[in-house]
C-alpha angles and dihedrals in degrees: 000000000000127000126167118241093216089066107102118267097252094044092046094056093045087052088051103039089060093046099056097039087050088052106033102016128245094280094044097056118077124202100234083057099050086046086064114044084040085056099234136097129257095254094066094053090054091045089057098023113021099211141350094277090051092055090042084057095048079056084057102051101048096047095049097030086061096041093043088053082048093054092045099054098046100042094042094049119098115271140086120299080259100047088043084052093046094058096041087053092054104035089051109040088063078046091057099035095052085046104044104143079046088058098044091053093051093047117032114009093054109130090234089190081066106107089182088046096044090045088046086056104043091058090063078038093068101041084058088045095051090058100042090051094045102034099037101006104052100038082050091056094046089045108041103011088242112153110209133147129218087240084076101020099051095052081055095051096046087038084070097037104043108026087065083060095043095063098039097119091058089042095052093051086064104053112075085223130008120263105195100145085051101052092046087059098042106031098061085057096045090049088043096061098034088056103045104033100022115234092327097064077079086076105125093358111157100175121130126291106276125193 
C-alpha cells in the first residue's frame, strides 16, 4: 500500500480504505488501523466518513457512479445494441482494471445481512438494470423474439468483465512479466466477440495471447 502523504486527507483515507478492505475485508479492517496506515488520526475519518460503513458506502459511490456514466454515454449514444455493447466493453474493462481493489469491494467484501448497505446498492443496481433492459434486453426481444431479463443477462455481461480481474494476483503468477497494456488492448475484443457471437465470434480473431 502506498499512498502518497501529500494526497489530501479525504482522499488518502478513501484510497486506503479501499486498499485494506480489498485485501483484509470490511470486517477485518479496524479503523484505528486504517487511521493509521492512511496517516492520519480517528478523528479525521469520523469527521469525512462517520463510520466504516460510511466510508464503505463513499467506495461504493464512486465505483458505480462512474460505471454507471460509462454505461450512459456509451449506450445512449447513436449506433446499433452491438455496437452500443462494443464500446462499453471497451470503454469499461481499462475502467476495472484501473480500479481492481474497487472491484473486489463492490463485489465480494459487501456485509449482505446489511439491510442500509444492500438498499444503498440497489439504488446504483437499478439504474444498471434499467439500461441493460432498455438498451440489450428490449432490442433482443424486438429482433429475435428472445424474453430475458437483466436480472440474467447482466450477471453474464460483468462475469466476463470482472471475474478476469478477481482472480488477477493468481494470473499474474503465471505470466513471467505483466502485460497490462496488453491485456487492456486485447481483452475488450476477446470479450467483445465471445459476448455478442458465443465461442465462434473468435473465427479469424488475431488479437494477443490472453490468459
Amino acid at each position: 500500500m502506498d499512498i502518497q502523504k501529500d494526497t489530501p486527507s479525504k482522499q488518502r483515507i478513501l484510497e486506503t480504505g479501499v486498499a485494506m478492505f480489498a485485501s483484509k475485508g470490511f470486517d477485518g479492517t479496524g479503523m484505528r488501523e486504517l487511521a493509521e496506515h492512511a496517516g492520519v488520526n480517528l478523528a479525521m475519518i469520523n469527521y469525512f466518513f462517520g463510520t466504516k460503513k460510511g466510508l464503505l458506502k463513499v467506495i461504493l459511490d464512486t465505483f458505480f457512479s462512474q460505471y454507471v456514466e460509462i454505461a450512459e454515454q456509451e449506450f445512449q449514444s447513436e449506433g446499433t445494441m452491438d455496437e452500443k455493447i462494443q464500446r462499453f466493453i471497451r470503454r469499461i474493462i481499462p475502467f476495472v482494471s484501473n480500479n481492481q481493489d474497487y472491484l473486489i469491494v463492490v463485489l465480494t467484501e459487501l456485509p449482505h445481512d446489511d439491510p442500509d448497505i444492500i438498499e444503498h446498492k440497489l439504488k446504483w443496481i437499478k439504474k444498471i438494470i434499467s439500461i441493460v433492459q432498455n438498451e440489450i434486453c428490449e432490442p433482443l426481444s424486438e429482433d429475435y423474439g428472445c424474453t430475458i431479463t437483466p436480472a440474467e443477462l447482466g450477471p453474464i455481461l460483468l462475469g466476463m468483465i470482472a471475474m478476469r480481474f478477481l482472480v488477477d494476483p493468481l494470473v499474474q503468477k503465471l505470466k513471467s512479466t505483466g502485460q497490462q497494456g496488453e491485456l487492456n488492448t486485447h481483452y475488450p475484443e476477446l470479450v467483445s466477440r465471445i459476448f455478442l457471437k458465443g465461442i465462434h465470434g473468435l473465427k479469424n480473431y488475431s488479437g494477443g495471447v490472453v490468459i
